[in-house]
C-alpha positions as CSV (number, residue, x, y, z in Angstrom):
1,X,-41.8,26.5,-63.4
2,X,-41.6,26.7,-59.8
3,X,-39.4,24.9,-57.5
4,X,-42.0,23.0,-55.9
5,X,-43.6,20.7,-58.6
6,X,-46.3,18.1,-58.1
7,X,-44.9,15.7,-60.8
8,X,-43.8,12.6,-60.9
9,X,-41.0,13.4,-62.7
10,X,-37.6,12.4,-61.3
11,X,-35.1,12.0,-63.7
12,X,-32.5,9.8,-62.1
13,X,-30.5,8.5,-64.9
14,X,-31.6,4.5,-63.8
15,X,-29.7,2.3,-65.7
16,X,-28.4,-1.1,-65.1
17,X,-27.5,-4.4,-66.9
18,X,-29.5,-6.1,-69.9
19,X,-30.1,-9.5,-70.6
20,X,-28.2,-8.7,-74.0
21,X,-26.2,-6.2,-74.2
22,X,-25.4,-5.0,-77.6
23,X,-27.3,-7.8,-79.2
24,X,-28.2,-7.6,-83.0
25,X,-27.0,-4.3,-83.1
26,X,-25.3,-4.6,-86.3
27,X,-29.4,-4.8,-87.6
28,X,-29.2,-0.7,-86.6
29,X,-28.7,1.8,-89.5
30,X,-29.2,5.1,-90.1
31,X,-32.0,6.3,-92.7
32,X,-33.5,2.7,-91.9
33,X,-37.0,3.7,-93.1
34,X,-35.6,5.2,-96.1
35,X,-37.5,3.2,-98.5
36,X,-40.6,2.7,-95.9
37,X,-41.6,5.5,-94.5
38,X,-39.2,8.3,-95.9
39,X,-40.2,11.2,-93.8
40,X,-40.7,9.5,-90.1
41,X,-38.2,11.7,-88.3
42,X,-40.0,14.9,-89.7
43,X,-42.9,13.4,-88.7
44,X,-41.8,11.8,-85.4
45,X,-39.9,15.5,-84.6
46,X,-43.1,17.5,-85.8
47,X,-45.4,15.4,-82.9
48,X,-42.3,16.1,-79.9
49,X,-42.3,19.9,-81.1
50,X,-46.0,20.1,-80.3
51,X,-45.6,18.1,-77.0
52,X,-42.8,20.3,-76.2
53,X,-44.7,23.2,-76.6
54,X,-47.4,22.2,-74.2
55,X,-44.8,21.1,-71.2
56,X,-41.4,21.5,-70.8
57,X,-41.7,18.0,-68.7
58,X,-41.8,16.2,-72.2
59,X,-38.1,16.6,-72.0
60,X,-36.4,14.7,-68.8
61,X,-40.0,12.2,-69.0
62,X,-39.0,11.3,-72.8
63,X,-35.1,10.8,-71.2
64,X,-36.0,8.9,-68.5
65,X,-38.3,6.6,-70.3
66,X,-35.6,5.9,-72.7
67,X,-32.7,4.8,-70.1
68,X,-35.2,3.1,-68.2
69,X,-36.6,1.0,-71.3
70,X,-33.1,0.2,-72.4
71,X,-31.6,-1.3,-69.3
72,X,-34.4,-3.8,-68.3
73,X,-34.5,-6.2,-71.1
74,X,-33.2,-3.7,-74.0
75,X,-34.5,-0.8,-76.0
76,X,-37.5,-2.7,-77.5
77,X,-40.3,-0.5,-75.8
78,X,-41.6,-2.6,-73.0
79,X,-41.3,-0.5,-70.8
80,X,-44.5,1.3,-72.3
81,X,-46.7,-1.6,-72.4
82,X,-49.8,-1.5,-69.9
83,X,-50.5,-4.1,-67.1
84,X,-52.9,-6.8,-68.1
85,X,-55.0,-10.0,-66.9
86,X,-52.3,-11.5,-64.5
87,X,-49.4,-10.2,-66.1
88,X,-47.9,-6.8,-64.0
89,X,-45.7,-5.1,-66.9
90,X,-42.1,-3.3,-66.2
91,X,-44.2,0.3,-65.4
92,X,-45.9,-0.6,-62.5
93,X,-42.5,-2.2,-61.2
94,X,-41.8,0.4,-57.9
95,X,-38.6,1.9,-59.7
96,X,-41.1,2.7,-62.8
97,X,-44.0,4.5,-60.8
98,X,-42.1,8.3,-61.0
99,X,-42.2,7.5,-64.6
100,X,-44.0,10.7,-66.0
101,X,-47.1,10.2,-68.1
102,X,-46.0,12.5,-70.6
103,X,-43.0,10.4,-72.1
104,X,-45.2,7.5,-72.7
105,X,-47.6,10.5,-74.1
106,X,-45.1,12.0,-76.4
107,X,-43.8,8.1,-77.9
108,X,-48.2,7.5,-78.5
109,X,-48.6,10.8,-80.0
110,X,-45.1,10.4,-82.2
111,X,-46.6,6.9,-83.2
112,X,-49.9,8.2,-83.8
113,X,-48.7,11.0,-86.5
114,X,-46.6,7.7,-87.7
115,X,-49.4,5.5,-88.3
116,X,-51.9,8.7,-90.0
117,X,-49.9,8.4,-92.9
118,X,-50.9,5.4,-94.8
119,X,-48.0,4.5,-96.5
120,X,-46.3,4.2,-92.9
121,X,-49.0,2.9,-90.9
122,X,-47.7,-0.2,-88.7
123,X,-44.5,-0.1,-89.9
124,X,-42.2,1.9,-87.5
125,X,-41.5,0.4,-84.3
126,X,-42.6,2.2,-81.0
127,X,-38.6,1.6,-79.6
128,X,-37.7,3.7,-82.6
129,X,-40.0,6.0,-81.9
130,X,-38.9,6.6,-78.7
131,X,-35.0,6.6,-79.8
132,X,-36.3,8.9,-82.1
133,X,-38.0,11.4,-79.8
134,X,-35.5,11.3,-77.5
135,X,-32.7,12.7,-79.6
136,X,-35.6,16.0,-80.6
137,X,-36.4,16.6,-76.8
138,X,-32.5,16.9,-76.1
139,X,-32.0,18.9,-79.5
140,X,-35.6,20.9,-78.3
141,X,-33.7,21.9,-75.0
142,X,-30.4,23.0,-76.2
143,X,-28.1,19.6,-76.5
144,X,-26.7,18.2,-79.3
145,X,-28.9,16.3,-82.4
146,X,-27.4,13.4,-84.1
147,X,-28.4,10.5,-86.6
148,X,-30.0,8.2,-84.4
149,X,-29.6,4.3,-85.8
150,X,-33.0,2.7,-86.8
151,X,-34.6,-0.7,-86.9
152,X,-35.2,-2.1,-83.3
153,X,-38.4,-4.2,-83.0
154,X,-40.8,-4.0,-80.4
155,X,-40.0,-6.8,-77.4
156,X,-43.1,-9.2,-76.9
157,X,-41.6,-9.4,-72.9
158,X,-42.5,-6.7,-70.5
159,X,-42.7,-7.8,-66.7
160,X,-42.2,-6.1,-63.7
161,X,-40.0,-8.5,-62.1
162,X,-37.5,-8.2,-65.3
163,X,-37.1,-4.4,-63.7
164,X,-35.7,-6.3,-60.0
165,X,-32.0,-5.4,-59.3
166,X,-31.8,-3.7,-62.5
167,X,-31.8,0.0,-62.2
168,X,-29.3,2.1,-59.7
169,X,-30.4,3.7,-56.8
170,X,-29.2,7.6,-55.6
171,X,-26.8,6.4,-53.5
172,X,-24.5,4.0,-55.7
173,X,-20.8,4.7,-55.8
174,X,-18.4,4.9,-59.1
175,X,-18.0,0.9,-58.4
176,X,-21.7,0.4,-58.6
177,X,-22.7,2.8,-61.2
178,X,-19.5,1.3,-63.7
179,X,-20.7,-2.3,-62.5
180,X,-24.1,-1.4,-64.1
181,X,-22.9,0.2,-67.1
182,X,-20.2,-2.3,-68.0
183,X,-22.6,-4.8,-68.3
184,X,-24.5,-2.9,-70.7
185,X,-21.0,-2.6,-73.1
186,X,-20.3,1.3,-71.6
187,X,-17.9,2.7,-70.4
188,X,-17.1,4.5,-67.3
189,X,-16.8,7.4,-70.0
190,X,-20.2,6.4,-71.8
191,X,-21.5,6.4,-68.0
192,X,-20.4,10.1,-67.0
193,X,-21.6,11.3,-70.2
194,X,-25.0,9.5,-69.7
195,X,-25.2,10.7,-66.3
196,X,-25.6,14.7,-67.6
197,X,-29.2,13.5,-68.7
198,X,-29.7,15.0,-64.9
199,X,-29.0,18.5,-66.5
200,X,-32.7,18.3,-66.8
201,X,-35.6,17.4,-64.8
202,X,-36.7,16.7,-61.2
203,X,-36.4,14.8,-58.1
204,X,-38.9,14.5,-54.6
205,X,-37.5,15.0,-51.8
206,X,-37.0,11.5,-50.6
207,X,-34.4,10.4,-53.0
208,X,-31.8,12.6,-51.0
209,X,-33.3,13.5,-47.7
210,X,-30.5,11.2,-45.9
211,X,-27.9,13.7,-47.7
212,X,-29.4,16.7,-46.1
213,X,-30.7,15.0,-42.4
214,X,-29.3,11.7,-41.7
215,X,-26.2,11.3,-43.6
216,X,-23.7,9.8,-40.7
217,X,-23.8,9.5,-37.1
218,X,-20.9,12.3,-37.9
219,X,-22.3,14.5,-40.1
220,X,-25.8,14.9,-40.5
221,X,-25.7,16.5,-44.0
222,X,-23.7,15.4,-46.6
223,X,-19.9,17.2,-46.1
224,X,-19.5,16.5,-49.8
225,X,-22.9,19.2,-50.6
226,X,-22.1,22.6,-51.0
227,X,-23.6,24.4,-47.6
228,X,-25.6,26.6,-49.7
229,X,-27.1,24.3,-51.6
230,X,-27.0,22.0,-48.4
231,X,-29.5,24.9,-46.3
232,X,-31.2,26.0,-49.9
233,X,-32.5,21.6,-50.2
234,X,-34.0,21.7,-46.3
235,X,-35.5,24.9,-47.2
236,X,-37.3,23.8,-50.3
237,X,-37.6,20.2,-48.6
238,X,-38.1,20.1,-45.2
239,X,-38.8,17.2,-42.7
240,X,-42.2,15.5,-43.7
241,X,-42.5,17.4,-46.8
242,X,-45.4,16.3,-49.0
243,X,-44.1,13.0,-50.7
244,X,-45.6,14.4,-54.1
245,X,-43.3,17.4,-53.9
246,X,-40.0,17.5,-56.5
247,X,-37.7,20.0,-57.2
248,X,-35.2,21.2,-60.6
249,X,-32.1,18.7,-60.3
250,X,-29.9,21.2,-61.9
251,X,-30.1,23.9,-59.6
252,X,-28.9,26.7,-62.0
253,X,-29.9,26.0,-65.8
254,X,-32.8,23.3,-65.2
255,X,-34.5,23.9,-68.3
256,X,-31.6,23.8,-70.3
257,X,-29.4,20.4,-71.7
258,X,-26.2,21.6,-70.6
259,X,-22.8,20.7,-69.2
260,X,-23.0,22.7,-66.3
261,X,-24.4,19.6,-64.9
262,X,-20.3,19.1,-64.2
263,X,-19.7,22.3,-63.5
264,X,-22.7,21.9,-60.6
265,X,-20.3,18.5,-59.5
266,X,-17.7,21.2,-59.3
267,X,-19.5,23.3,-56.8
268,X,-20.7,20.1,-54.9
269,X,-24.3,20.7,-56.3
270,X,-24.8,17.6,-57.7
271,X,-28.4,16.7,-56.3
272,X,-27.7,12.8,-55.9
273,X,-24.9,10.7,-54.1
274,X,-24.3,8.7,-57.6
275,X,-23.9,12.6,-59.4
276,X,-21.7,14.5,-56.8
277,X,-19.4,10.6,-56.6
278,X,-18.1,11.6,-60.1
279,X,-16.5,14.3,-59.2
280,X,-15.5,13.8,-55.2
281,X,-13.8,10.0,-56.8
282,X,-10.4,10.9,-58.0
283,X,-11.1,8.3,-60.9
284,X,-13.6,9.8,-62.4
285,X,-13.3,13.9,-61.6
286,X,-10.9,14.3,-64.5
287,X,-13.2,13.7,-67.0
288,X,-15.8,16.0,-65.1
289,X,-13.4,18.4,-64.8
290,X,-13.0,18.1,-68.7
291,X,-16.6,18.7,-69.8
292,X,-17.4,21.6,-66.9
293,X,-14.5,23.0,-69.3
294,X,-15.5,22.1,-72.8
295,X,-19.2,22.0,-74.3
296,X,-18.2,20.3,-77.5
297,X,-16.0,17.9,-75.9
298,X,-19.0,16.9,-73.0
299,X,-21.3,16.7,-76.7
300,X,-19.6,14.0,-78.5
301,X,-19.1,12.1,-75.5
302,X,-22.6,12.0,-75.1
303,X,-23.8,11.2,-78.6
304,X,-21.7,8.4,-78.4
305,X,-22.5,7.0,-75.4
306,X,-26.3,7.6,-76.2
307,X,-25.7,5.9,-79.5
308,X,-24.3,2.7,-77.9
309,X,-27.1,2.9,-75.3
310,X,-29.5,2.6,-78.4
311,X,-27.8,-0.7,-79.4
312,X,-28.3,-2.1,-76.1
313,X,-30.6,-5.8,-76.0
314,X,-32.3,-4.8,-79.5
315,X,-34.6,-7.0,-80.6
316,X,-34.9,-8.5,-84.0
317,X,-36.4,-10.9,-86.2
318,X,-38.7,-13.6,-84.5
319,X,-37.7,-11.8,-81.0
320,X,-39.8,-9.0,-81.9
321,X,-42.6,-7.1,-84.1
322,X,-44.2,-3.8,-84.7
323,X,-46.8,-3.0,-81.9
324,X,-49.8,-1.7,-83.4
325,X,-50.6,-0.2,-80.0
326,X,-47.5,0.7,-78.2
327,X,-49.3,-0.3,-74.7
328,X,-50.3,-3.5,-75.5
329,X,-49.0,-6.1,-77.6
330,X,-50.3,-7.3,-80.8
């Protein structure tokens, strides 16, 4: 894939604070469909394979529509829901619009495959779906796979003014970033380990132009960039580029889930202010330092923090059902 990409595919790890965080997460279990639809993650991993296989973009769009569904309003799927009548849904919030089509395309085929075996039909949620898929793309591109818990409803809420004030922007500090994350029940921890999701994926050119052109009345680019990467970003993005126009967040292993994201930090090639902050803040760099060093340590800091992002607002009993469309409620 080249560097310059028409996709609307940014995968800035947007994340901010839920109504209720942690809520009926006790309700989650693994092997939750046990008795209901034994096979569903076969089935569910089977349908992400074959997306996989037709766009490597499945991967950081699957991601993204996961963080992005669990910090406005929970991980109950209303993120995917479709505009209607009067009622403007979470997606077509202005945060939402770089959403790639092909994570909501990879959750309808998952639930598609689902609902063509009888004995399952309606009875898996599209917010486990989506949990679902987005443990197999990480596992597809080289991270970890774990047991993800099971048996979130589907919210019967998605609007786009839910979305207002409630997912981080490029240019958020440690403060900000661990603000957002601690109302969510993580950790600054859960949120550097959350953050690698950026090992993957793509960016257009406006989300960091003031880094490369207009940083300070000082400095016009960024002293905390690495000068390569500083002259390689006005090369590949330069002053009234084409707005449609995105390039590999990771620089050096951007198909790949990886910690060199901190190893990138290390070098000062972290792509966004709210990346290249983890490492240039003295409180978080140890831990950066600590994952560019160890693979298995960065892993299980991320499939627990991605495990306690999955418990974040679920919904359950009368606050929720099982979508027989994902884009449109029941």
């Amino acid at each position: 894939m080249g560097q310059f990409i028409n996709l609307v595919v940014v995968l800035s790890l947007s994340l901010s604070f839920s109504l209720l965080p942690g809520t009926a997460s006790a309700q989650l279990k693994q092997n939750y469909y046990a008795n209901i639809c034994p096979n569903v993650e076969n089935i569910v991993r089977n349908a992400v394979a074959k997306k996989f296989s037709q766009t490597f973009v499945t991967v950081p769009a699957t991601l993204r529509l996961f963080f992005h569904d669990c910090f406005v309003q929970g991980c109950d799927a209303s993120v995917i829901i479709a505009s209607a009548g009067n009622n403007q849904a979470e997606k077509d919030h202005p945060d939402n619009l770089s959403l790639a089509g092909d994570g909501f395309d990879t959750v309808i085929k998952a639930k598609e495959a689902v609902d063509a075996v009888p004995s399952c039909k309606n009875k898996v949620s599209c917010a486990d779906i989506l949990a679902m898929a987005t443990r197999d793309v990480i596992a597809l591109s080289g991270g970890p796979s774990y047991a993800v818990e099971l048996g979130r409803l589907d919210g019967l809420s998605s609007t786009a003014s839910s979305v207002n004030g409630r997912l981080p922007q490029p240019f958020f500090n440690l403060n900000r970033l661990n603000s957002l994350f601690k109302a969510n029940g993580l950790d600054q921890n859960d949120m550097i380990a959350l953050s690698a999701a950026h090992t993957v994926g793509f960016s257009h050119c406006g989300k960091f132009a003031n880094r490369i052109y207009n940083f300070s009345r000082q400095s016009a680019v960024d002293p905390t960039l690495n000068r390569g990467y500083a002259t390689q970003l006005q090369q590949m993005c330069p002053r009234n580029v084409d707005p449609r126009i995105a390039i590999n967040m990771d620089p050096n292993t951007p198909r790949k889930f990886d910690n060199v994201y901190y190893k990138n930090l290390q070098n000062g090639q972290g792509l966004f202010t709210s990346d290249q902050v983890l490492f240039t803040d003295t409180r978080s760099r140890p831990t950066v330092n600590a994952w560019a060093t160890s693979s298995q340590a960065f892993n299980q800091a991320f499939i627990k923090a991605i495990t306690k992002l999955g418990r974040v607002g679920v919904k359950t009993g009368k606050n929720g059902n099982i979508r027989v469309n994902c884009a449109a409620f029941n």
